[in-house]
C-alpha positions in Angstrom: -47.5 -6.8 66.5 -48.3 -8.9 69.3 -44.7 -11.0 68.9 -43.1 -7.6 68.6 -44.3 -5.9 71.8 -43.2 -9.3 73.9 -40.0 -9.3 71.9 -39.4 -5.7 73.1 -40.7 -6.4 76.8 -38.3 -9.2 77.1 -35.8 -6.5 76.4 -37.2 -3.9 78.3 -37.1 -6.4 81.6 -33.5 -8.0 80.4 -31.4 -5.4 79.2 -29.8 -4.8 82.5 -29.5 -8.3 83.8 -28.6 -10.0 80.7 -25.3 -9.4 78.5 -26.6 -7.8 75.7 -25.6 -10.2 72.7 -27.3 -13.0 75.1 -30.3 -10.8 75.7 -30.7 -9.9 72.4 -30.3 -13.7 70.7 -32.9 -15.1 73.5 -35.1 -12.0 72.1 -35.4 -13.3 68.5 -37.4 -16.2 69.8 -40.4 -13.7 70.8 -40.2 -12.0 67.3 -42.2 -13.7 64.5 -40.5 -16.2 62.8 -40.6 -14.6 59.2 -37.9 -12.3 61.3 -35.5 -14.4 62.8 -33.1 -14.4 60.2 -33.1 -10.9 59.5 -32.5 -10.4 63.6 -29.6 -13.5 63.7 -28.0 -11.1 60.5 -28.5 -8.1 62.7 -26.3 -9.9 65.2 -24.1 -11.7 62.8 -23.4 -9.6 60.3 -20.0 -7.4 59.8 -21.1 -4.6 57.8 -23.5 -2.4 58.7 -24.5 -1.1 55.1 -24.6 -4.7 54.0 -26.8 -5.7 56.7 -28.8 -2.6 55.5 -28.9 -3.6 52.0 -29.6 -7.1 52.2 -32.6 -7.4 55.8 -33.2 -4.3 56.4 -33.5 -0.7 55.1 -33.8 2.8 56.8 -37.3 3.1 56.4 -39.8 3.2 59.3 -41.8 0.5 58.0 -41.4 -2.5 60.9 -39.9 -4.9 58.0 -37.1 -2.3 58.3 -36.8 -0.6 61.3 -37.1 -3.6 63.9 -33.9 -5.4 62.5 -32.2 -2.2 62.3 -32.7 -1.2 65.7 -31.9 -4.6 66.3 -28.6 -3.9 64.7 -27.9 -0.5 66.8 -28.9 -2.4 70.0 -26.3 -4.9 69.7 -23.6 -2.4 68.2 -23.9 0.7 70.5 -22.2 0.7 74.3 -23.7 4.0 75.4 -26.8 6.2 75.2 -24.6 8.8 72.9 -22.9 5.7 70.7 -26.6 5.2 70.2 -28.1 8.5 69.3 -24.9 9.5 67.0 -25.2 5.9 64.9 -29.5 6.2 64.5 -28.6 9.7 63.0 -25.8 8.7 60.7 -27.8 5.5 59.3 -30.6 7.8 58.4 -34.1 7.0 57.2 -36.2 6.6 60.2 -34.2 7.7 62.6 -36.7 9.4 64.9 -39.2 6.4 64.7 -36.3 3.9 65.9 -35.6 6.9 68.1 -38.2 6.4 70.2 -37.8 2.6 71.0 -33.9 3.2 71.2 -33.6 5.8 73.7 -35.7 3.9 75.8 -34.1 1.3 75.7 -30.5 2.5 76.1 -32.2 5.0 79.2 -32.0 1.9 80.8 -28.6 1.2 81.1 -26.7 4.0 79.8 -26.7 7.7 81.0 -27.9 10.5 78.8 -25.0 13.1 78.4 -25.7 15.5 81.0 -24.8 18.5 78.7 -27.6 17.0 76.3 -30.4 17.2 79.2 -28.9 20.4 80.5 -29.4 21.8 76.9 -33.2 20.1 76.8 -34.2 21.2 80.1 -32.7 24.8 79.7 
């Protein structure tokens, strides 16, 4: 867990300096190595489903979310792109919820008709 939470930090302290493909390959080095091929296919990969199928999985078990929220992070351009792609993976999708939207808070804006409709 330890690798995991300084893989995410480096994120958390990168993701608006670095580009994000950059950010996110220099991240895999933090992650324990029984994971860095599953993150490389997270980045590598053409299709989603076969990513899915083959390193990943929907569940919220770490062996499966952490290279699927990999995936999203390096797919997604905006906070929305994000939230609408977790839900139609499925699974999990409030568990990689959580780490996602804080993430993408970071550089992306929330919908304003989204925190209008939460705060109303």
């Amino acid at each position: 867990y330890r690798q995991f939470f300084d893989m995410f930090d480096y994120i958390f302290d990168n993701i608006a300096h670095l580009p994000r493909v950059e950010l996110l390959k220099n991240a895999i080095k933090f992650a324990p190595e029984t994971y860095h091929e599953k993150l490389e296919k997270a980045l590598s990969m053409e299709n989603t489903r076969d990513f899915i199928k083959q390193y990943a999985g929907i569940a919220c078990h770490i062996p499966q979310s952490v290279p699927l929220i990999f995936r999203i992070l390096n797919q997604c351009s905006s906070y929305q792109d994000m939230v609408e792609t977790n839900i139609r993976l499925g699974g999990a999708s409030g568990e990689r919820a959580m780490l996602l939207g804080a993430i993408f808070a970071q550089v992306s804006e929330i919908p304003q008709e989204w925190s209008q409709m939460v705060n109303d």
